[in-house]
N, C-alpha and C positions, 0 to 999 in steps of 0.2 A: 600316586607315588607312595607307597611303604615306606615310614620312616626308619632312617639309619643314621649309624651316626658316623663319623669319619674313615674313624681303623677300617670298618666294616663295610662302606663302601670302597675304599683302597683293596683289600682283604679282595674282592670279589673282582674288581680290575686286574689285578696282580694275577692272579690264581686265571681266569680269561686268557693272558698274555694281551691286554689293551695296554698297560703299565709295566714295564720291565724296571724289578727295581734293582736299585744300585749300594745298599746299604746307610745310605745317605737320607732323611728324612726331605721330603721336597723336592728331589734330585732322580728322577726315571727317565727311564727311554722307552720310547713311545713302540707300540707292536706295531705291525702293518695295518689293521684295522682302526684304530686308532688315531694313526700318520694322515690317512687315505680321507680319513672325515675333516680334520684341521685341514688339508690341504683341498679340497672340496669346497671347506668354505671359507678359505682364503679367494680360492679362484672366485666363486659365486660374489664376493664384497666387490672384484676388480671388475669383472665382467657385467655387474648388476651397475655401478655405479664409478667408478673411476673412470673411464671412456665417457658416459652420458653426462660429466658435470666436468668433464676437462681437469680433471686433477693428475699433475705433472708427478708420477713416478719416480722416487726416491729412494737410496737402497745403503746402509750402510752395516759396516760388521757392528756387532754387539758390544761396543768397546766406544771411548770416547776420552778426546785430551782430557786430560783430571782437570786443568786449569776452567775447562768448560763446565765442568759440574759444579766445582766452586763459585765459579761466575751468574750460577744459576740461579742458585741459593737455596740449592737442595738438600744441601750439609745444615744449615741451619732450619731444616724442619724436618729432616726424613733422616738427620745421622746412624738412626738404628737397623736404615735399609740398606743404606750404599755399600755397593764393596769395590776394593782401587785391585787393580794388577799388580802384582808383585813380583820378581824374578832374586837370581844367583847373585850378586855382587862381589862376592870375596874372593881369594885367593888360591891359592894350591894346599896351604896348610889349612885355610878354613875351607876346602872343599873335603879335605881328610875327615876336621871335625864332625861335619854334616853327616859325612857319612858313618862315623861311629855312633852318634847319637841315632842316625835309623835302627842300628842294627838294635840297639840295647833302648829301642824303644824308647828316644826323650826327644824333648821338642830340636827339628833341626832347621827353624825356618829364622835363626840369630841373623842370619845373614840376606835374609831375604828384604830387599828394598823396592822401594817404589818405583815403576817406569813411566810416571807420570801418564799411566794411564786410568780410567774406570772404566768398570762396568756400568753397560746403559741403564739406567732404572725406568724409561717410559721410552718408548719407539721417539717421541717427537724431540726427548733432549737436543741430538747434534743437529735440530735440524736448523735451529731460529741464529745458530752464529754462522753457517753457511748464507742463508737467505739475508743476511744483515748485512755480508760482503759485499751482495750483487748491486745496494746500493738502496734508493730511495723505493717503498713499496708503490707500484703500479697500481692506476686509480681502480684500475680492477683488483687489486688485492694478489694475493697468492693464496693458489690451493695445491698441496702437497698431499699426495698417496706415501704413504711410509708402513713397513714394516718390518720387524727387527724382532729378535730373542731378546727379553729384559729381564735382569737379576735383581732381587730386591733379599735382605736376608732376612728371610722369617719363619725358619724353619718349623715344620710340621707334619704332622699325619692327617692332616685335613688334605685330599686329593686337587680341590681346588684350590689350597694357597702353597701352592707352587713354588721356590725358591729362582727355576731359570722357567720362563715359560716365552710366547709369544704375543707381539703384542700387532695389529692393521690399525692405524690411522688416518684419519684422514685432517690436516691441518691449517686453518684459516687464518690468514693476518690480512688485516684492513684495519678499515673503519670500527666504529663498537656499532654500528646497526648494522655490516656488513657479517660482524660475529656475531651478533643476535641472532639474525634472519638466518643465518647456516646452524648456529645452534636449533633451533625453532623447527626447520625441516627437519634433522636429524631425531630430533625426539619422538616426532612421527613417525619415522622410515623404523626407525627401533622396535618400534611397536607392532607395524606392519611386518616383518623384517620376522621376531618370537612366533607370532601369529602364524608365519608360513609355513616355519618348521614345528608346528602344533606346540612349543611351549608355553607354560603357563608364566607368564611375565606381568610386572608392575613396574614402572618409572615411580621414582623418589627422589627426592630433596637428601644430598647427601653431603660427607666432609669428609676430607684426606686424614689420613694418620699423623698428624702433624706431632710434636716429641715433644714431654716435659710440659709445665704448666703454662707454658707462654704458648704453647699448641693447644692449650683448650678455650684460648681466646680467638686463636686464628681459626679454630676450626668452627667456632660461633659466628665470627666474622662471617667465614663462607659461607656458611648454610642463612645465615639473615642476607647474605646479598644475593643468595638463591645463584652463587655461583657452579654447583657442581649436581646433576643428575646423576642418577644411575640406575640402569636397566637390572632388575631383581629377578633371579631365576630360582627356583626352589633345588637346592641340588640334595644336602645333607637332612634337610628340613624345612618345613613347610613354616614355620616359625622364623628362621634366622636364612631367609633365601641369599643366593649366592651374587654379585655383583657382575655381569658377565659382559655389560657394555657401561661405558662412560661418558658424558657429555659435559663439555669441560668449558668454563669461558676465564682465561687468563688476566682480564682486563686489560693492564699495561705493562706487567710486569717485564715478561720478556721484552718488550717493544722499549722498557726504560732499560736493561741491561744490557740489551746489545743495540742500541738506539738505531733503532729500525722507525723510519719516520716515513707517512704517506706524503702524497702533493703536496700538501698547506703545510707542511711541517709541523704536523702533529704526530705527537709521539702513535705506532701503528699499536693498537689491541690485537690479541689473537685468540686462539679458543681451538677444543681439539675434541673429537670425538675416538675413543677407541674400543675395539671388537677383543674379549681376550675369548683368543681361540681356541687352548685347551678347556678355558670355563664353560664354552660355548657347546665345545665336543663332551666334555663329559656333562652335561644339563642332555642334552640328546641321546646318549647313552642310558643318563640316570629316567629318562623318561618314557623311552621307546624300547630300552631292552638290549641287554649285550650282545646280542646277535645283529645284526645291520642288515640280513636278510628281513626279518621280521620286522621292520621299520612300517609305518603306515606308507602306503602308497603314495600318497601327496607327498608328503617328506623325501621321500627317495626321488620323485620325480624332479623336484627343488636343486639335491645336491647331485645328483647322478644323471637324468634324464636331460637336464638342460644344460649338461656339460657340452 
């Protein structure tokens, strides 16, 4: 792989038409070429493995109660990512105003308040205060297939950090050897998984972007409880590879916020693994060549042939 650096592989997407961009740094639409390989290997994650391991199909918009992401506790360590929905609230004269501030170019969002909603920041947020309704978790655990568009704000010209992108989950609550042994398989499936589509991939010992100095303790925490993996794909650089799968183990957290308890009444563990599918598609791109006819035969026969 030729090193580049971000502009420059953007630069070369864009100009393709894989990336339609939209003035907005983070913020493209996807060409047909581009679409067709995310949705390739969206199917490929279902078909390979949600049917064969019984994982129950979940679907929700990209949006989520705000009272849930507060309840999360995602505002206390990711505040820099979140973003809430906001809408009109005012009147006939403050709809007047609004509209002169467009015209003569000044901020016209005075009026704009909160609908007590957010945007999703990881596919698996709404999913632990749904499964927390249904009542005590089943000695088999829950395994959830989830996948959603998630918005995180962090804008950039780096192709792969994406401000709305998509996220495939797959999500475990039980027991903590129940989230171990599913974390444990998924590390190898990961590996095998880079392998198939000829990327050159590493597993690592990782930590979330957690905010402020009270985030450089938490994010020591995780990495000493060897809580969070991450599947390394070289996209921009062979130096600073790209994070394009995740392996995640929650401990109790969720299980103590929305008191999600197994048989014996203990609080349930969970743990998530997820697939980011733009990162995905463009590591495949950045690897194999902007043309998708010219892909290595093994690869196409992967996404295409065993469709």
């Amino acid at each position: 792989m030729a090193e580049a650096n971000g502009p420059d592989y953007l630069d070369s997407l864009l100009e393709r038409g894989l990336l339609l961009g939209t003035g907005q740094d983070g913020i493209y639409g996807r060409g047909a070429d581009f679409e067709d390989v995310v949705e390739r290997l969206d199917a490929l994650i279902v078909r390979r493995w949600r049917t064969k391991d019984g994982a129950e199909p979940v679907r929700f918009p990209p949006m989520m109660p705000r009272r849930d992401i507060e309840a999360s506790g995602y505002l206390h360590s990711f505040p820099q990512l979140a973003g809430t929905v906001h809408s009109f609230c005012g009147d006939m004269g403050e709809h007047r105003e609004m509209l002169r501030c467009i015209a003569v170019g000044e901020d016209w969002t005075t009026n704009q308040k909160s609908v007590d909603l957010a945007l999703t920041p990881a596919a698996c947020y709404p999913v632990y205060p749904v499964i927390a309704r249904r009542g005590p978790v089943p000695e088999r655990g829950w395994l959830i297939d989830i996948a959603s568009y998630c918005f995180r704000h962090e804008p950039s010209r780096d192709p792969a950090r994406m401000q709305a992108f998509r996220m495939h989950e797959h999500v475990r609550i039980g027991t903590p050897e129940q989230i171990l042994a599913f974390r444990t398989m998924w590390l190898e499936r990961g590996r095998e998984f880079a392998a198939e589509l000829a990327l050159p991939a590493t597993v690592d010992l990782a930590n979330d972007p957690f905010f402020g100095r009270s985030g450089e303790v938490l994010a020591a925490n995780q990495r000493r409880q060897e809580l969070k993996f991450e599947l390394l794909i070289p996209i921009l650089s062979a130096e600073r590879p790209t994070a394009c799968m995740s392996f995640n183990y929650h401990v109790d957290h969720f299980g103590q916020v929305w008191q999600m308890r197994t048989p014996d009444g203990a609080i349930a563990h969970s743990g998530c693994i997820g697939f980011g599918l733009e990162r995905l598609t463009l590591a495949l791109f950045r690897h194999h060549g902007l043309d998708v006819a010219s892909w290595p035969e093994p690869v196409r026969r992967v996404l295409w042939d065993a469709a």
